[in-house]
Every structure is written in structure tokens, then in C-alpha cells.
DSSP file (Angstrom, degrees, kcal/mol; ACC not computed):
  #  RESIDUE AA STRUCTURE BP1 BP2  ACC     N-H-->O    O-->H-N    N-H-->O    O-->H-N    TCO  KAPPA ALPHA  PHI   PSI    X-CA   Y-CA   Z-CA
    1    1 A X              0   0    0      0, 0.0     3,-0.0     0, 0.0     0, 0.0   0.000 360.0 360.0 360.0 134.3  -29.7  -91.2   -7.7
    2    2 A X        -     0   0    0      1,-0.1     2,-0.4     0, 0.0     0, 0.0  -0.087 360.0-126.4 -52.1 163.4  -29.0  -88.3   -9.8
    3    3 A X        -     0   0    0      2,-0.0     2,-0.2     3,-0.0    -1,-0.1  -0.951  29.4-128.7-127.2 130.9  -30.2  -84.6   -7.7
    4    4 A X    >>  -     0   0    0     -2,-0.4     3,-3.4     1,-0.1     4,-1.8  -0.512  20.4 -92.8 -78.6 152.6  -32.2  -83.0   -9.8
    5    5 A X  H >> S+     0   0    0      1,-0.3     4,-1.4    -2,-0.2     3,-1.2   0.821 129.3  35.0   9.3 -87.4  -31.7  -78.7  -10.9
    6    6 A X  H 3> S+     0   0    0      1,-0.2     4,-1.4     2,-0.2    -1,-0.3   0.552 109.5  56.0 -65.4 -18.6  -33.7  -77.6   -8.5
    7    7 A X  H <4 S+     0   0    0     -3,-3.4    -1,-0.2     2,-0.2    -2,-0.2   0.712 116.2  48.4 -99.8 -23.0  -32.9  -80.3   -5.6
    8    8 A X  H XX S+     0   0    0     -4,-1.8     3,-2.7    -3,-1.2     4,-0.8   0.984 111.4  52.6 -57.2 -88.4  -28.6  -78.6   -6.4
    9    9 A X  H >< S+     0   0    0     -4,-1.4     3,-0.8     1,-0.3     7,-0.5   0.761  99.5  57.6  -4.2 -71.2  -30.4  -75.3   -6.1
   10   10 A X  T 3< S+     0   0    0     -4,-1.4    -1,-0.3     1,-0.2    -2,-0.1   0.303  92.1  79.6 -78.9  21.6  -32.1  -76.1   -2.4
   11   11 A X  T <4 S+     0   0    0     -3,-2.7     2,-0.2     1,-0.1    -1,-0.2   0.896  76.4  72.3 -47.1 -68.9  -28.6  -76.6   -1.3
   12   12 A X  S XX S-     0   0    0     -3,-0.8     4,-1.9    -4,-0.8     3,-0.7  -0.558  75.0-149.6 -83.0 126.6  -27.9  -73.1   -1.0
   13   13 A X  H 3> S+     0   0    0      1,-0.3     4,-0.8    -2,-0.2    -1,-0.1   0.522  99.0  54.4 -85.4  -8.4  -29.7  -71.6    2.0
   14   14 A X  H 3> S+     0   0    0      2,-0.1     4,-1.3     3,-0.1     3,-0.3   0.891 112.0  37.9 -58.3 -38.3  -29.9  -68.5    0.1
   15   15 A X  H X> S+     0   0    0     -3,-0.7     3,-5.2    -6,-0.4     4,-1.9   0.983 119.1  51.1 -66.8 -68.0  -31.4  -69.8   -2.8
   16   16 A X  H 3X S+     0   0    0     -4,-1.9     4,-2.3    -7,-0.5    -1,-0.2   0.395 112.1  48.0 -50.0 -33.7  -33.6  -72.1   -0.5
   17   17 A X  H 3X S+     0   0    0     -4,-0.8     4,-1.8    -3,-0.3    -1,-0.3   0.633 110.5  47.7 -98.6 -37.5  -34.6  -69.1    1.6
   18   18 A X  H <X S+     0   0    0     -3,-5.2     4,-1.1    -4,-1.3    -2,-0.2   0.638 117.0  45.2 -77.6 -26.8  -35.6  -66.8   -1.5
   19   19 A X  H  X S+     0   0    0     -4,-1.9     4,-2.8    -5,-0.3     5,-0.5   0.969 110.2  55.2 -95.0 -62.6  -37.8  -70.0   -3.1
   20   20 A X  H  X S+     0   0    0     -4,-2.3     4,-1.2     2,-0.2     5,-0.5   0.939 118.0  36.6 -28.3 -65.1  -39.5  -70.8    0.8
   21   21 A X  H >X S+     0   0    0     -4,-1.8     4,-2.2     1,-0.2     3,-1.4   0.978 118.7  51.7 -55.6 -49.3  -40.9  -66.8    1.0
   22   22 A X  H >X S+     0   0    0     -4,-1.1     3,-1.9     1,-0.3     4,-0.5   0.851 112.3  42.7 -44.8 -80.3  -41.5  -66.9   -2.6
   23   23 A X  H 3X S+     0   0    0     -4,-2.8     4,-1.4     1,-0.3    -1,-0.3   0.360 109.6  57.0 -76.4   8.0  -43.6  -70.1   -2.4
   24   24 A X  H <X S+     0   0    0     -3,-1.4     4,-1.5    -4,-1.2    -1,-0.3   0.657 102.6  52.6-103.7 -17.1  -45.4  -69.1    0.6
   25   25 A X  H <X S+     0   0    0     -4,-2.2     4,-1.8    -3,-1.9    39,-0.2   0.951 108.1  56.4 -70.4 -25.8  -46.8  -66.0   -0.8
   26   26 A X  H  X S+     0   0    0     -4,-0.5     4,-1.4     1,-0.3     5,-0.2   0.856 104.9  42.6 -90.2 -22.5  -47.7  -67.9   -3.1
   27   27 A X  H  < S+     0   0    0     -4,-1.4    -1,-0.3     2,-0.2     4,-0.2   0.654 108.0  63.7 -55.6 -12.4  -49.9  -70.7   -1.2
   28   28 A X  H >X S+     0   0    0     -4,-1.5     4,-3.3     2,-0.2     3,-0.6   0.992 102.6  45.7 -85.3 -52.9  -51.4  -68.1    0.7
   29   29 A X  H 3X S+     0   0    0     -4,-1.8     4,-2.1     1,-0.2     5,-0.2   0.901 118.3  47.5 -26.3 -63.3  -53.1  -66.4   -2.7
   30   30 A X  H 3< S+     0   0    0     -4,-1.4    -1,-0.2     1,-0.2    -2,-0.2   0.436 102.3  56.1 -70.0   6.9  -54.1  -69.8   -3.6
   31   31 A X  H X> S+     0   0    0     -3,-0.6     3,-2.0    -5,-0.2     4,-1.5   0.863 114.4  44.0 -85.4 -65.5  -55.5  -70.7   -0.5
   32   32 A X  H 3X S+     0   0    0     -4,-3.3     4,-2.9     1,-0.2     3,-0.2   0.855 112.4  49.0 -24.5 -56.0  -57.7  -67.5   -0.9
   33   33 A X  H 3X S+     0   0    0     -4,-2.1     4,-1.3     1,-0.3    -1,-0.2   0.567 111.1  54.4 -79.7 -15.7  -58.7  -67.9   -4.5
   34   34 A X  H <> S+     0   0    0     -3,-2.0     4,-2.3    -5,-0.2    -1,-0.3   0.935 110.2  42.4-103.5 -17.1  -59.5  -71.2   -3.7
   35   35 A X  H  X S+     0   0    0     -4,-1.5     4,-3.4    -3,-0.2    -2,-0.2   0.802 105.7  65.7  36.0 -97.3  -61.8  -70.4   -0.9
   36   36 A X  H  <>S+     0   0    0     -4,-2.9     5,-1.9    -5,-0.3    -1,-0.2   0.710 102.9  40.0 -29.4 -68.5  -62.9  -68.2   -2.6
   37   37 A X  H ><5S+     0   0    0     -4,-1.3     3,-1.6    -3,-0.3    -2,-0.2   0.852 104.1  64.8 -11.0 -88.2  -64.4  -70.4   -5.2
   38   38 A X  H 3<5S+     0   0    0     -4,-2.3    -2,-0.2     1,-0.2    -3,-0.2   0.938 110.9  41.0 -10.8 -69.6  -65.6  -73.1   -3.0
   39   39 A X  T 3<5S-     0   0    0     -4,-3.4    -1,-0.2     1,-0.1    -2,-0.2   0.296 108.1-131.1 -98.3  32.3  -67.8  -70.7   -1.6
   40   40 A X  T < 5 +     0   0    0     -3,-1.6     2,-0.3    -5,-0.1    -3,-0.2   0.540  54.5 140.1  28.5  53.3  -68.7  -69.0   -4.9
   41   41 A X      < -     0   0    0     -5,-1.9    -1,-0.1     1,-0.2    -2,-0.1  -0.901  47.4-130.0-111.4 120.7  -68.2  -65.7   -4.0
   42   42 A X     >  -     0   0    0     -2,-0.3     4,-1.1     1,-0.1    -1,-0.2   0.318  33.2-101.1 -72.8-147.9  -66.7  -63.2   -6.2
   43   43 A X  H  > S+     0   0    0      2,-0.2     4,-2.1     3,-0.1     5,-0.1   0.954 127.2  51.2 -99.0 -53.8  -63.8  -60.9   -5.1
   44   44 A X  H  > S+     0   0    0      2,-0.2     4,-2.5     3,-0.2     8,-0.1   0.809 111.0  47.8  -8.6 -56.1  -66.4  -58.1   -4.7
   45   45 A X  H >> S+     0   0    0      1,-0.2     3,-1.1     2,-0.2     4,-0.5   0.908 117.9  40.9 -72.4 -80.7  -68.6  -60.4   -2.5
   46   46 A X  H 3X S+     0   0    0     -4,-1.1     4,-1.1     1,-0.3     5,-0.3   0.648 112.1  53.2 -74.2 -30.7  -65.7  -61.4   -0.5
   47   47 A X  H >X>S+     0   0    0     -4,-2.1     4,-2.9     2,-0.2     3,-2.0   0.994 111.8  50.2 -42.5 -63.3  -64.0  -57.5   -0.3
   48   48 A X  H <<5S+     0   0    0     -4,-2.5     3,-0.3    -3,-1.1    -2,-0.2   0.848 111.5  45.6 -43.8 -68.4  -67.6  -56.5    1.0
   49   49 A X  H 3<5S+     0   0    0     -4,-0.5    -1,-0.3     1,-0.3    -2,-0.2   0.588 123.5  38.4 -47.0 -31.9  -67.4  -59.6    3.8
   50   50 A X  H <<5S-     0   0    0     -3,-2.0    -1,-0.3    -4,-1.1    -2,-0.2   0.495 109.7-118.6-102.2 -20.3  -63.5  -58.4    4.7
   51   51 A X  T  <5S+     0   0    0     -4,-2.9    -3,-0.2    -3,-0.3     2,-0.2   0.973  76.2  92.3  77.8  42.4  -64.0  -55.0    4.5
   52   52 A X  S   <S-     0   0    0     -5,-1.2     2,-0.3    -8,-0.1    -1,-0.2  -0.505  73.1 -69.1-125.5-159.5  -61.5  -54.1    1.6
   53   53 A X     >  -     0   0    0     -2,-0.2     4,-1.0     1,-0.1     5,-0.0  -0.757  29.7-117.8-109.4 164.7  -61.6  -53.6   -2.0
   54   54 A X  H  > S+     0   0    0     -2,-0.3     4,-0.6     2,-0.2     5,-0.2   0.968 118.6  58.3 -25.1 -77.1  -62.0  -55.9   -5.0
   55   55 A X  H >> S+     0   0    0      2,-0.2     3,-3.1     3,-0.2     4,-1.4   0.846 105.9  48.8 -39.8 -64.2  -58.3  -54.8   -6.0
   56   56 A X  H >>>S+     0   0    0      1,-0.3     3,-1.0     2,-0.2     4,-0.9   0.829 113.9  53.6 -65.4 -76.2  -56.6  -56.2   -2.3
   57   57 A X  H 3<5S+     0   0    0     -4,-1.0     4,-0.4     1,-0.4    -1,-0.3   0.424 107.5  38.8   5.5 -57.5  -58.4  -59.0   -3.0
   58   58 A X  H <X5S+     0   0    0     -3,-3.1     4,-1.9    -4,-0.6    -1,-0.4   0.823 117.5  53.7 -91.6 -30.5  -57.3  -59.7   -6.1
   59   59 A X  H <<>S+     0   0    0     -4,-1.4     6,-0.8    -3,-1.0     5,-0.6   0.912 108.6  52.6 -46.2 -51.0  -53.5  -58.5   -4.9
   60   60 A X  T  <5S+     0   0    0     -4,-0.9     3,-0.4     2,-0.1    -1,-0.2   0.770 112.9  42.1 -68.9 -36.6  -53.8  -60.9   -2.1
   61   61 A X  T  4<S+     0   0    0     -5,-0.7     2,-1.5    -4,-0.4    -2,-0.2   0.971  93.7  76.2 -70.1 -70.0  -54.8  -64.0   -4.8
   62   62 A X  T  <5S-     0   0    0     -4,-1.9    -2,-0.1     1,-0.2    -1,-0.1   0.404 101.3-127.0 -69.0  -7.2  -52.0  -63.1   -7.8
   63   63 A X  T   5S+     0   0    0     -2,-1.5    -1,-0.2    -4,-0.4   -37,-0.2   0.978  94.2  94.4  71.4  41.9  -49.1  -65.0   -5.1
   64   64 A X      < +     0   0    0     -5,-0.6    -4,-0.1   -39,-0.2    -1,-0.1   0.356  51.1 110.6-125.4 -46.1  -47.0  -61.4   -5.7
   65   65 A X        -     0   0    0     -6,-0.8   -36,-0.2     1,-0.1     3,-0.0   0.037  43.5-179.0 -52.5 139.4  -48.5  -59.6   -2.5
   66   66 A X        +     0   0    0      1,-0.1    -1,-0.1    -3,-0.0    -6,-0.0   0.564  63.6  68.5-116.7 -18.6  -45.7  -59.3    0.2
   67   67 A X        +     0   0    0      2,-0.1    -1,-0.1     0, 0.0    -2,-0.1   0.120  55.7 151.3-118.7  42.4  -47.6  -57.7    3.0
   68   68 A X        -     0   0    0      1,-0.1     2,-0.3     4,-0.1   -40,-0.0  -0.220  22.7-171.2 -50.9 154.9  -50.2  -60.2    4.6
   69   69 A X    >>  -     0   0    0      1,-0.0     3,-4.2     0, 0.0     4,-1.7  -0.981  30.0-112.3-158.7 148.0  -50.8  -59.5    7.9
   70   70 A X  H 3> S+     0   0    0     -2,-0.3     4,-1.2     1,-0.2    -2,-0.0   0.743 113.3  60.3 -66.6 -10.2  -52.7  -61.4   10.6
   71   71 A X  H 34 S+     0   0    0      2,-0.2    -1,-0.2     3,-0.1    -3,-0.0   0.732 109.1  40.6 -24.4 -48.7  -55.2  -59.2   10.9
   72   72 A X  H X4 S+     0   0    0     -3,-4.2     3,-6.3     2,-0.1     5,-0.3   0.921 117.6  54.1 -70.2 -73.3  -56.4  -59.4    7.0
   73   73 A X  H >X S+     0   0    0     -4,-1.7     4,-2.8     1,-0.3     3,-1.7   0.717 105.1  44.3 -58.3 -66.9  -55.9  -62.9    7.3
   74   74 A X  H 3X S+     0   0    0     -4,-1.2     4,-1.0     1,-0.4    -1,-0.3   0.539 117.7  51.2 -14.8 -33.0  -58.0  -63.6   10.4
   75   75 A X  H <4 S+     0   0    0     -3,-6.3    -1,-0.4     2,-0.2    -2,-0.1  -0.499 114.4  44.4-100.9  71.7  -60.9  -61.1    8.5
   76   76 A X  H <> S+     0   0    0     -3,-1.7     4,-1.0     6,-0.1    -2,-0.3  -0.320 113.2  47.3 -96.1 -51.4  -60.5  -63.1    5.7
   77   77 A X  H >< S+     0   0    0     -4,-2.8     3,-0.6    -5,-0.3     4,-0.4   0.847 111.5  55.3 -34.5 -85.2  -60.5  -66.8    7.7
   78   78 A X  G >< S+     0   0    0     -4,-1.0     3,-1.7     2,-0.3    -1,-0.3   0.632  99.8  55.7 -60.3 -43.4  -63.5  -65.5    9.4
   79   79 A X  G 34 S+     0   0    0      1,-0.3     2,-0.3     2,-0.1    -1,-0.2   0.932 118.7  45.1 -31.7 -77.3  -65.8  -64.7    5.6
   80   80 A X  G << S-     0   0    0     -4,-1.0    -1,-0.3    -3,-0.6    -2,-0.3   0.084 114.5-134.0 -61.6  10.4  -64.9  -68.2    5.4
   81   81 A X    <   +     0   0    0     -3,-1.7     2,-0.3    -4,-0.4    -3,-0.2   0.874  66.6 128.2  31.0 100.0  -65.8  -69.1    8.9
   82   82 A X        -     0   0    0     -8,-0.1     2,-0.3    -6,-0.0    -1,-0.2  -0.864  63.1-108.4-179.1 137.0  -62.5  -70.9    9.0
   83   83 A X        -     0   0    0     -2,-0.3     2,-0.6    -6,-0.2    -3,-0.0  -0.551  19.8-134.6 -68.9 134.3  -59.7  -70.7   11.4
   84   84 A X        -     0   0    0     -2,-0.3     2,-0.4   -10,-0.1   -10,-0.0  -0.886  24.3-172.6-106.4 120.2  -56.2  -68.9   10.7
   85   85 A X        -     0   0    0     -2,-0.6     2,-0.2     2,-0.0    -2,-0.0  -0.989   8.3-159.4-132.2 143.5  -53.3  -71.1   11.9
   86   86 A X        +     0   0    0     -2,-0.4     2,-0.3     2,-0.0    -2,-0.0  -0.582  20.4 171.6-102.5 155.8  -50.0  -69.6   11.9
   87   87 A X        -     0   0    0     -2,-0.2     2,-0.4     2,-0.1    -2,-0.0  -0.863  26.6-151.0-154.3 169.0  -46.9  -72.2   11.9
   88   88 A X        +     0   0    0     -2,-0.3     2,-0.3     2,-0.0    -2,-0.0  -0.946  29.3 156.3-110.7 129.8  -43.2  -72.5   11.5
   89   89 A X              0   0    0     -2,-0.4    -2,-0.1     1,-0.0     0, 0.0  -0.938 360.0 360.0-158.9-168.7  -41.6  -75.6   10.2
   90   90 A X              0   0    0     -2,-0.3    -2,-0.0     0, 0.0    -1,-0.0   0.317 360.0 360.0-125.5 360.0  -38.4  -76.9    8.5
């Protein structure tokens, strides 16, 4: 079977490495936003509940934000009375 672009691409443990961070920032925003949703809360209501602003909020959805840290995450888990598990895998 042919290897697709992208499957050439996750060869290279640079590329592989750049695309991993990349695509974890970006689940971690959508994790939020979806959350978020669910419990029909705007980003105001949920800032209030986390103890930010609207704006990190919304930084923390758009998948760009670079500097989660388990603290936020843990007050954000906890608005959602939801557990923060951390993990490493391959």
C-alpha cells in the first residue's frame, strides 16, 4: 500500500514532533470548547467559574495557546466537575 503525504512526513521525528505539540494544543482547546458547550455556559460564565477572563478563555479554546499549565487546567476540570488526567504515550 501506497504511504500517504502526511504518513512520508511522520517519518521524520522532527516533523512528527512539531505536528504531536501542535496537535495537542490543539485537542486541549477543543476539549474546553466542547465542555464548554455541553454545559451551556458561555466563556464569561466559565471565566467567572475559573477565575480568569473571557479573553484566556477564549485563548485557551482557538488550539494556538502554548502555555497551559496544570493549575488552569485542574480550575478548569473542576467548573466542569471533571477530573484532569495527565498522560504520556507513543
Amino acid at each position: 500500500m501506497k504511504k500517504t503525504i502526511f504518513e512520508k512526513e511522520m517519518e521524520d521525528p522532527k516533523f512528527k514532533a512539531i505536528y504531536d505539540e501542535i496537535s495537542a494544543q490543539i485537542d486541549i482547546g477543543e476539549q474546553i470548547a466542547e465542555l464548554r458547550h455541553r454545559s451551556k455556559l458561555t466563556q464569561l460564565q466559565l471565566a467567572k467559574k475559573v477565575k480568569t477572563s473571557r479573553t484566556a478563555i477564549a485563548r485557551y479554546e482557538s488550539g494556538e495557546y502554548e502555555s497551559f499549565n496544570i493549575k488552569t487546567l485542574t480550575r478548569i476540570a473542576r467548573a466542569f466537575r471533571k477530573n484532569l488526567k495527565i498522560s504520556f504515550s507513543s
